[in-house]
C-alpha positions in Angstrom: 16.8 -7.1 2.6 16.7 -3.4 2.7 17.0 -1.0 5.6 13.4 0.3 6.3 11.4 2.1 9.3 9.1 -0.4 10.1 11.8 -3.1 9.7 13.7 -1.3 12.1 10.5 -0.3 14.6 10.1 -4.2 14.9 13.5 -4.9 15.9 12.6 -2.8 18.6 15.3 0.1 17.6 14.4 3.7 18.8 13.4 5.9 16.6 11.9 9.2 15.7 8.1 8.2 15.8 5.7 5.3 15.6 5.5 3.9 11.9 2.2 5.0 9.6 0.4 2.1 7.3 -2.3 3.0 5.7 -4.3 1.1 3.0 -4.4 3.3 0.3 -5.5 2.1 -3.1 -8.7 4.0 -4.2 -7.5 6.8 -2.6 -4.3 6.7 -3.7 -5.6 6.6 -7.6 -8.2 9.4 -7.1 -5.5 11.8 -5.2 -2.9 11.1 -8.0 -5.3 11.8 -10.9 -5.0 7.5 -11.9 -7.8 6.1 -13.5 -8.1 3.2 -11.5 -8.2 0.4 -14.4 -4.2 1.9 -15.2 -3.9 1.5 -11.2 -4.5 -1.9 -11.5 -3.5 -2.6 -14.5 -0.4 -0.5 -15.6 2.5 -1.1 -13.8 4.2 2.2 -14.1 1.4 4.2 -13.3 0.6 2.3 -10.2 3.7 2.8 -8.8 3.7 6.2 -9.8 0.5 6.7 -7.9 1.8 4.8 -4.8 5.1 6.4 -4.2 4.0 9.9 -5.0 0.8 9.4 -2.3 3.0 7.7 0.3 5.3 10.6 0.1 2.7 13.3 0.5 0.7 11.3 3.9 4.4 10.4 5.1 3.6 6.6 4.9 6.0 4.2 5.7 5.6 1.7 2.8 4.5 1.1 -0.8 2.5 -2.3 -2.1 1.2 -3.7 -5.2 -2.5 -3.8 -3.6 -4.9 -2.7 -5.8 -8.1 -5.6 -5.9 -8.6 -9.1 -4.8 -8.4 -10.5 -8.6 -5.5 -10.6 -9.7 -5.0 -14.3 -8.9 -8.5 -15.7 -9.5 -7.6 -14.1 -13.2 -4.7 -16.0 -13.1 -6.8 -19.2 -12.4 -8.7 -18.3 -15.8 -11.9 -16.1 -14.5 -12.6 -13.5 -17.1 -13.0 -9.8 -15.2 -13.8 -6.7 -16.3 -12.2 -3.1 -15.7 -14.1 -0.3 -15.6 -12.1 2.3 -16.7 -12.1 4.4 -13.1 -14.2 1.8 -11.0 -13.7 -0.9 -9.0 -13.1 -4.2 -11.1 -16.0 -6.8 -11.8 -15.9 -10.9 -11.6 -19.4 -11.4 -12.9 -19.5 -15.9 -12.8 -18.2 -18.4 -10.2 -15.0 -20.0 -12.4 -15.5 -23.3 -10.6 -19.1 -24.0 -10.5 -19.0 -27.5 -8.9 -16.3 -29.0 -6.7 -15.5 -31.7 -9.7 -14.3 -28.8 -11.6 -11.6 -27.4 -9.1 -10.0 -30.9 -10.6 -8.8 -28.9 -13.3 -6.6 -26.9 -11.1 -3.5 -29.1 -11.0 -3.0 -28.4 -14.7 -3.4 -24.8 -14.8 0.3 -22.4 -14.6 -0.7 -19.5 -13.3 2.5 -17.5 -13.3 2.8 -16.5 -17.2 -0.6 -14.2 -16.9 -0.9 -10.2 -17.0 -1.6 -10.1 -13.6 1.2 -12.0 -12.2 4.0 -10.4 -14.0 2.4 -7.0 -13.8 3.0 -7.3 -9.9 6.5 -8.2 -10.7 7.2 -5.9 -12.5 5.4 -3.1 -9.9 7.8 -5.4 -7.5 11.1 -4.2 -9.9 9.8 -0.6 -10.6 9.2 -0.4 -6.4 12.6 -1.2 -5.5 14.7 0.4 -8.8 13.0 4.0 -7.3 13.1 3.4 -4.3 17.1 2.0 -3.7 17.7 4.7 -1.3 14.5 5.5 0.3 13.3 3.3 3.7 10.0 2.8 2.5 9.2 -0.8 2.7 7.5 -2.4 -0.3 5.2 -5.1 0.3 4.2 -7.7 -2.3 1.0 -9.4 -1.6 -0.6 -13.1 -2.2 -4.1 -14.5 -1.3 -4.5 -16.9 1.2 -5.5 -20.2 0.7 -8.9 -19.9 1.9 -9.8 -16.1 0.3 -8.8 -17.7 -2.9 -10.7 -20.7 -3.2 -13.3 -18.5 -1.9 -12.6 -16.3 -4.9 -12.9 -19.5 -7.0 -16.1 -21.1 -6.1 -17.9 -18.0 -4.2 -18.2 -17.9 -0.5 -21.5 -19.2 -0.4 -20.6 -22.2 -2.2 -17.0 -22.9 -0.5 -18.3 -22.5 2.8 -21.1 -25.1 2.3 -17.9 -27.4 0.9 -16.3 -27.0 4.4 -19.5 -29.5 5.5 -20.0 -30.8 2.1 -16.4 -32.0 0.7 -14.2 -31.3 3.2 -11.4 -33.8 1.2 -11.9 -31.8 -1.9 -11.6 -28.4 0.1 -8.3 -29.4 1.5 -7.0 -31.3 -1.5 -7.8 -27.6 -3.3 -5.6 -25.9 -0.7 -3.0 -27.5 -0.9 -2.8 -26.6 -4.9 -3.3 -22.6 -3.9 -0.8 -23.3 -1.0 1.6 -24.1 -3.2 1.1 -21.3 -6.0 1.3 -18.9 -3.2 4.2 -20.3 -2.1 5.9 -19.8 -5.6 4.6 -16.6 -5.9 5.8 -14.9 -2.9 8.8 -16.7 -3.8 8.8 -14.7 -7.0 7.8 -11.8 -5.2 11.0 -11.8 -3.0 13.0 -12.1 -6.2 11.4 -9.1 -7.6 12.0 -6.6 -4.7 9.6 -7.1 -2.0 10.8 -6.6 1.7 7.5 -7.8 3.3 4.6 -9.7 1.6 1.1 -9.3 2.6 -1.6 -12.0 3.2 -5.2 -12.0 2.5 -7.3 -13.9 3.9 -10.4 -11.9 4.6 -12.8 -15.0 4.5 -11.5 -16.5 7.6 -13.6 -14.0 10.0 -16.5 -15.5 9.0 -15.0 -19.0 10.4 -14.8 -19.2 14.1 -11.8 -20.5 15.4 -12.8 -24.2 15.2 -12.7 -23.9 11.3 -10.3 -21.4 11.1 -8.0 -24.0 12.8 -9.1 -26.9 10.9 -8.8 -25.4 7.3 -6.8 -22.1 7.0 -4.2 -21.1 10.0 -1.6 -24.0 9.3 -1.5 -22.9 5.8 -1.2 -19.1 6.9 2.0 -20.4 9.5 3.2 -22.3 6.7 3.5 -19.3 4.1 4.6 -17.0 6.9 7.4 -19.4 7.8 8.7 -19.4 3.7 8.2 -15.6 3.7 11.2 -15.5 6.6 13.2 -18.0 5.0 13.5 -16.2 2.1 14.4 -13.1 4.7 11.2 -10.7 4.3 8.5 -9.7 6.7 5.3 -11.4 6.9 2.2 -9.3 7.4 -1.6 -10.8 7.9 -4.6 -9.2 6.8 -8.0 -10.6 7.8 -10.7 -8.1 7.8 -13.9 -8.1 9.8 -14.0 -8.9 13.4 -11.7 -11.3 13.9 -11.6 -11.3 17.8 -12.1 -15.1 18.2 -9.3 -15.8 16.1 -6.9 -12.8 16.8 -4.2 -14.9 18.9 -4.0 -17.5 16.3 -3.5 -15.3 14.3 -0.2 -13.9 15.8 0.5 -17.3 16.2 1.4 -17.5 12.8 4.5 -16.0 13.5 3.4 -13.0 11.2 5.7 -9.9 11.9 2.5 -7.6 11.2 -0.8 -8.1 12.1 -3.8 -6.4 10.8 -6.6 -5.8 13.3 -9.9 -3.9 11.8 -12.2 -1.5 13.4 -14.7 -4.6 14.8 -12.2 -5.9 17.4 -12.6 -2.6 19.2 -10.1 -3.2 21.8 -6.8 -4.3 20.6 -4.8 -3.9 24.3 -5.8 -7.5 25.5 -4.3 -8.8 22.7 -0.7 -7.1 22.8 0.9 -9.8 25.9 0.1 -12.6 22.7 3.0 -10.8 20.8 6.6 -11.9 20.1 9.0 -9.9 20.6 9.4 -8.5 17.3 5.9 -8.9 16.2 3.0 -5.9 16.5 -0.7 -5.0 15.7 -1.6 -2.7 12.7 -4.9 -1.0 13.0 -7.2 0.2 13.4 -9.2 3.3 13.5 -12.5 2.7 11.7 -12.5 3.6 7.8 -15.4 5.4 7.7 -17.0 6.5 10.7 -13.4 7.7 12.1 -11.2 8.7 9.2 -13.7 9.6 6.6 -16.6 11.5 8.3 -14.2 12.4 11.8 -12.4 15.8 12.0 -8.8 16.3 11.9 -8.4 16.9 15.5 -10.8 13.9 16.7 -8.4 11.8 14.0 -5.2 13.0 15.6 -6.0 12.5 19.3 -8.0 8.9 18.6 -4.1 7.7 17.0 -2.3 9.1 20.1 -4.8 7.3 22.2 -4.2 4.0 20.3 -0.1 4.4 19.9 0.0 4.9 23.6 -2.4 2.1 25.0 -0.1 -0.3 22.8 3.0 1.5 23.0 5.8 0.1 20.7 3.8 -2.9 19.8 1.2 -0.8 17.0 1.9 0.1 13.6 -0.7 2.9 13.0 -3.7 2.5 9.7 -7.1 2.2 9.5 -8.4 -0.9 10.4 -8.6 -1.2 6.2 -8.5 0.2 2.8 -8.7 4.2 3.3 -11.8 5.3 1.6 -11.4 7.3 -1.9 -13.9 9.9 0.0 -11.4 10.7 2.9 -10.1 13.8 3.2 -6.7 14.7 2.9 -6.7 16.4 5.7 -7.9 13.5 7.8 -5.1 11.4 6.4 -2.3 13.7 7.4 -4.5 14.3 11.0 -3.8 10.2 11.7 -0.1 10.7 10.5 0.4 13.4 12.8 -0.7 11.3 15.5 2.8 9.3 14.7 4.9 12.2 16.3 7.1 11.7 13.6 10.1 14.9 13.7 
């Protein structure tokens, strides 16, 4: 794998600042000029956009984030992209749970989707050889996708209903994200990301019972093929926060509803830290520069050397640029 600052900031190495992580998709596409169906959909232009705003807000690593639909295109769904909008999934694929039967014969590698993160993957590391940027593929988790698949409504009444198909259906996404990332790896990703937003609606009883082995499991293949792991579950996932890092997952995203992320900082390995997690909105979009800039201080020191500095999520398109560079500031990076 390549050299990069946050690779070397989790071996615990001393160096010139605290690493800077931000979300940055919708912003990134509006700041660049990129209408956001090319962001998502044109591989050139998204990593265009992405290295050109990492550059300018000093952060630390490029992805291939852009929606949560890539995959559940994959898996046949039919979405539409508004040319500078958010993209739209508009009917459940899998309406009943006989249906995810159909799963087992579907190849979900060969769509636009898929290779068009590959290919961001190649264009990623072919510009940035020399840089020490890392760049981060990304995969849904097992849950968030058949969540994707059968709505969340209807896939967390199957956790009660038909809990045997649920886990039979895992398995199957388990082991497409598994060949992804492997793919991923292959293409030029130092670090893939994990999505599994759904689970902090679980509780940690069903969290444990139908998602975190899976999430262990893929962060376990991500290190043997020798990237980073990171984990990204929004909401407030407070209940589940040390199982979480008990994945083994290098990174771990904590959003704004934790609140306190201290408690949580003895759970960590030795080469594992929190990401997070300044609120979106309230702090980074409607806060002023020097509010921004002191609140990051505050957080790098009450977790010092164990917190990679973002948002607790996606930076919104309406933040100011200088509220961005306030929080990177905040990284004392000379």
């Amino acid at each position: 794998m390549r050299e990069t600052f946050i690779g070397r900031f989790l071996k615990g190495e001393r160096q010139n600042g605290a690493p800077f992580m931000p979300i940055l998709m919708r912003f990134c596409a509006r700041y660049t000029g990129t209408p956001y169906r090319d962001f998502i959909l044109d591989p050139e232009a998204h990593c265009r956009s992405n290295i050109a705003c990492a550059k300018a807000f000093g952060s630390d690593w490029v992805n291939v984030m852009s929606d949560p639909y890539g995959e559940l295109e994959a898996y046949g769904a039919h979405i539409d992209y508004p040319e500078d909008s958010l993209p739209l999934d508009q009917v459940v694929l899998f309406d009943s749970v006989e249906s995810l039967e159909r799963l087992e014969h579907i190849d979900f590698v060969e769509n636009r989707r898929i290779q068009g993160r590959l290919r961001e993957l190649e264009i990623f590391r072919r510009d940035l050889e020399k840089d020490d940027m890392a760049i981060c593929g990304w995969v849904e988790g097992p849950l968030a996708e058949y969540c994707d698949l059968r709505s969340m409504q209807n896939a967390f009444l199957d956790l009660y209903d038909a809990p045997e198909v649920v886990r039979r259906t895992l398995e199957i996404l388990y082991r497409n994200a598994e060949r992804f990332i492997t793919l991923q790896v292959e293409a030029g990703a130092d670090m893939i990301g994990i999505g599994d937003a759904a689970c902090s609606q679980l509780g940690e009883e069903l969290y444990l019972e139908f998602a975190w082995e899976l999430e262990r499991k893929l962060v376990a293949h991500i290190h043997r093929l020798g990237a980073l792991a990171k984990l990204h579950i929004c909401g407030n996932t407070t209940a589940i926060l040390p199982r979480m890092i008990a994945t083994g997952a290098d990174i771990v995203d904590v959003d704004h509803l934790v609140g306190d992320m201290t408690p949580f900082a003895g759970e960590l390995g030795p080469e594992q830290a929190l990401c997070g997690n300044l609120d979106p909105v309230s702090v980074l979009q409607n806060g002023k520069p020097g509010e921004i800039e002191a609140m990051g201080r505050t957080l790098l020191q009450s977790l010092s050397g164990k917190l990679i500095l973002s948002g607790g999520c996606e930076i919104t398109p309406d933040t100011a640029s200088e509220n961005l560079l306030a929080l990177y500031r905040a990284c004392d990076r000379r």
